[in-house]
N, C-alpha and C positions, 0 to 999 in steps of 0.2 A: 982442600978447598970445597965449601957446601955450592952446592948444586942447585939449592932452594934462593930463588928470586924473594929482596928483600921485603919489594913491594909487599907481593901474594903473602909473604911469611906474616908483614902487617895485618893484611886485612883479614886472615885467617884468625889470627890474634882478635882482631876486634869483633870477629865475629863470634867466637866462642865465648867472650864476656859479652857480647849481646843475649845470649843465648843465655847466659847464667843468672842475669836481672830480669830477664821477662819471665823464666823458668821459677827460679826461687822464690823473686821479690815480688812480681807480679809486673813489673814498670813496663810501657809498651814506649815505643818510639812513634811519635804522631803524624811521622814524615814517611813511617815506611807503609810499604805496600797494605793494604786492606788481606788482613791474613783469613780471613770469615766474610760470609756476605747471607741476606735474609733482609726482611720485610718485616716493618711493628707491627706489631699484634693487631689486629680490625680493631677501628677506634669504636665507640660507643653508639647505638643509632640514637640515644639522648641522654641527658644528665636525669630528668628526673624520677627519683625515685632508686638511683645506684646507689652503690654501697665505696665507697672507696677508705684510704688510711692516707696519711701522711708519713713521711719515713723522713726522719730528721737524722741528718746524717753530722750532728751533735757540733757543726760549725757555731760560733757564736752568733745568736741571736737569728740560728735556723729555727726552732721550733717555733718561739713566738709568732716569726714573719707567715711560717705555714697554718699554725690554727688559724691567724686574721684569713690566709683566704681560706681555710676549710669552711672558719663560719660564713663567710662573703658567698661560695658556693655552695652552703645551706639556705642561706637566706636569700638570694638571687637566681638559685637553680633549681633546688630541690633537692638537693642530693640529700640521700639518709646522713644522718650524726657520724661523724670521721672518727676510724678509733685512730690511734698514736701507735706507732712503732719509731724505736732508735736503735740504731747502729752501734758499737761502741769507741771506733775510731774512725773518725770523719776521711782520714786520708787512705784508708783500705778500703775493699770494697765491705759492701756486707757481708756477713755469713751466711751461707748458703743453705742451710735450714732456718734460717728468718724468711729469706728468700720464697721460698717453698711452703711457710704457712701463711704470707702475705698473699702468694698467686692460689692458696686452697680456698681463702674468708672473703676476698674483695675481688672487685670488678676493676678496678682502674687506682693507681697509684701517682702522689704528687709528691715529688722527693728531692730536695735541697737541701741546704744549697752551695752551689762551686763557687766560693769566691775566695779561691786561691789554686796555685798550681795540683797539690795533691789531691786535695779535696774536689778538685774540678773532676779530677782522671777517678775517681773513686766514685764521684756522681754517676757518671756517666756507665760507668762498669754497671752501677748497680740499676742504670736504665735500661742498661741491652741485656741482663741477665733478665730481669722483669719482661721484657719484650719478650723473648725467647722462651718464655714459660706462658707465655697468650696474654699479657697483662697489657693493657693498653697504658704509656708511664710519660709524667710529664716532669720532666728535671728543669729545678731553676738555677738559670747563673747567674750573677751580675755580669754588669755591661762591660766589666774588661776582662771578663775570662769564658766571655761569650767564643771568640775565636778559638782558645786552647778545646774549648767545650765542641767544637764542631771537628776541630782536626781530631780529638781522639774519636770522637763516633767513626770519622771516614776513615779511622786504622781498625778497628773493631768491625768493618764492613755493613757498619748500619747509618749512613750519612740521610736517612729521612730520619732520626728520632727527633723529637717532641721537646724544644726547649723554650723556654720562657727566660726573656731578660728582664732582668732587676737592676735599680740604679744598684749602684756600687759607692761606697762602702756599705754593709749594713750590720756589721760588729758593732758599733758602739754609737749607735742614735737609740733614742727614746723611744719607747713604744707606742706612742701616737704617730710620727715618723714611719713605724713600720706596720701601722694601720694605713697610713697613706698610700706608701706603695705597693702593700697588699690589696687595696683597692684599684690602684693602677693595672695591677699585672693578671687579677681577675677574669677579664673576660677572654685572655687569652689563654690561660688554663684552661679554660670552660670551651672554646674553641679549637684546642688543641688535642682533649680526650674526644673529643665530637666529629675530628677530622675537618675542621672548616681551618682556612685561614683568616688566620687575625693579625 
């Protein structure tokens, strides 16, 4: 007769394939304990005259929505001409030599966007990894993966990062459509690298 309680033999169980999905896969649990903890990067004392990039993290119809506001914060803030960087799977993080020549050329980072479960949790990775390298970084979600977007910042141990809501859907609207919202969600970017609230 085993000697090992069935309960504990369970959770010992689940806890070694926990252990094997955040290990290999990367996947984090958005419920469990904040396993890291740290402070974003000092946000910007102004926009104008910075240097930033947009990082399109190749969801549909993320790049478009970020050039409208890259040029909205050219033309309403100052900021220098936006170069472009892309990821190449939206639901991983980025690679980490991207990483590392984005935090070497720019002052501040705008990087979208979560609008869906993976792509949320891969935003966000690629916000705290940018933060933690000095970058001041603003990720945008849509408005229904705004909450997934906060619980995984507060498992990563960084529940102040920098997020920007966007209505939701924005796959498949026209590009005038996502001039509009890009003009909505503007001035909170622009408040968000600056540290004010908006």
């Amino acid at each position: 007769m085993s000697n090992v309680c069935p309960v504990k033999a369970d959770q010992d169980r689940k806890a070694r394939a926990a252990a094997i999905l955040t290990s290999s896969f990367g996947l984090i649990d958005p419920t469990a304990t904040a396993r890291g903890s740290g402070s974003v990067a000092p946000r910007l004392p102004e926009l104008t005259g910075a240097r930033g990039v947009l990082l399109d993290n190749t969801k549909g119809n993320a790049g478009p929505l970020l050039r409208h506001v890259g040029t909205m914060l050219e033309e309403h803030y100052g900021v220098r001409p936006f170069g472009m960087a892309r990821k190449l799977v939206y639901s991983r993080p980025a690679d980490p030599s991207l990483l590392d020549d984005l935090a070497s050329q720019y002052e501040f980072v705008v990087t979208g966007v979560g609008a869906c479960g993976s792509c949320t949790s891969g935003c966000v990775r690629d916000a705290v990894a940018l933060e933690t390298r000095g970058i001041p970084t603003v990720a945008i979600h849509t408005s229904v993966f705004m909450n997934s977007a906060i619980a995984h910042a507060k498992a990563f141990g960084r529940p102040d990062l920098q997020f920007v809501e966007v209505e939701h859907p924005i796959a498949a609207i026209s590009d005038d459509e996502l001039r509009q919202r890009a003009a909505k969600i503007v001035d909170s970017v622009a408040a968000a690298l600056v540290g004010e609230a908006a």
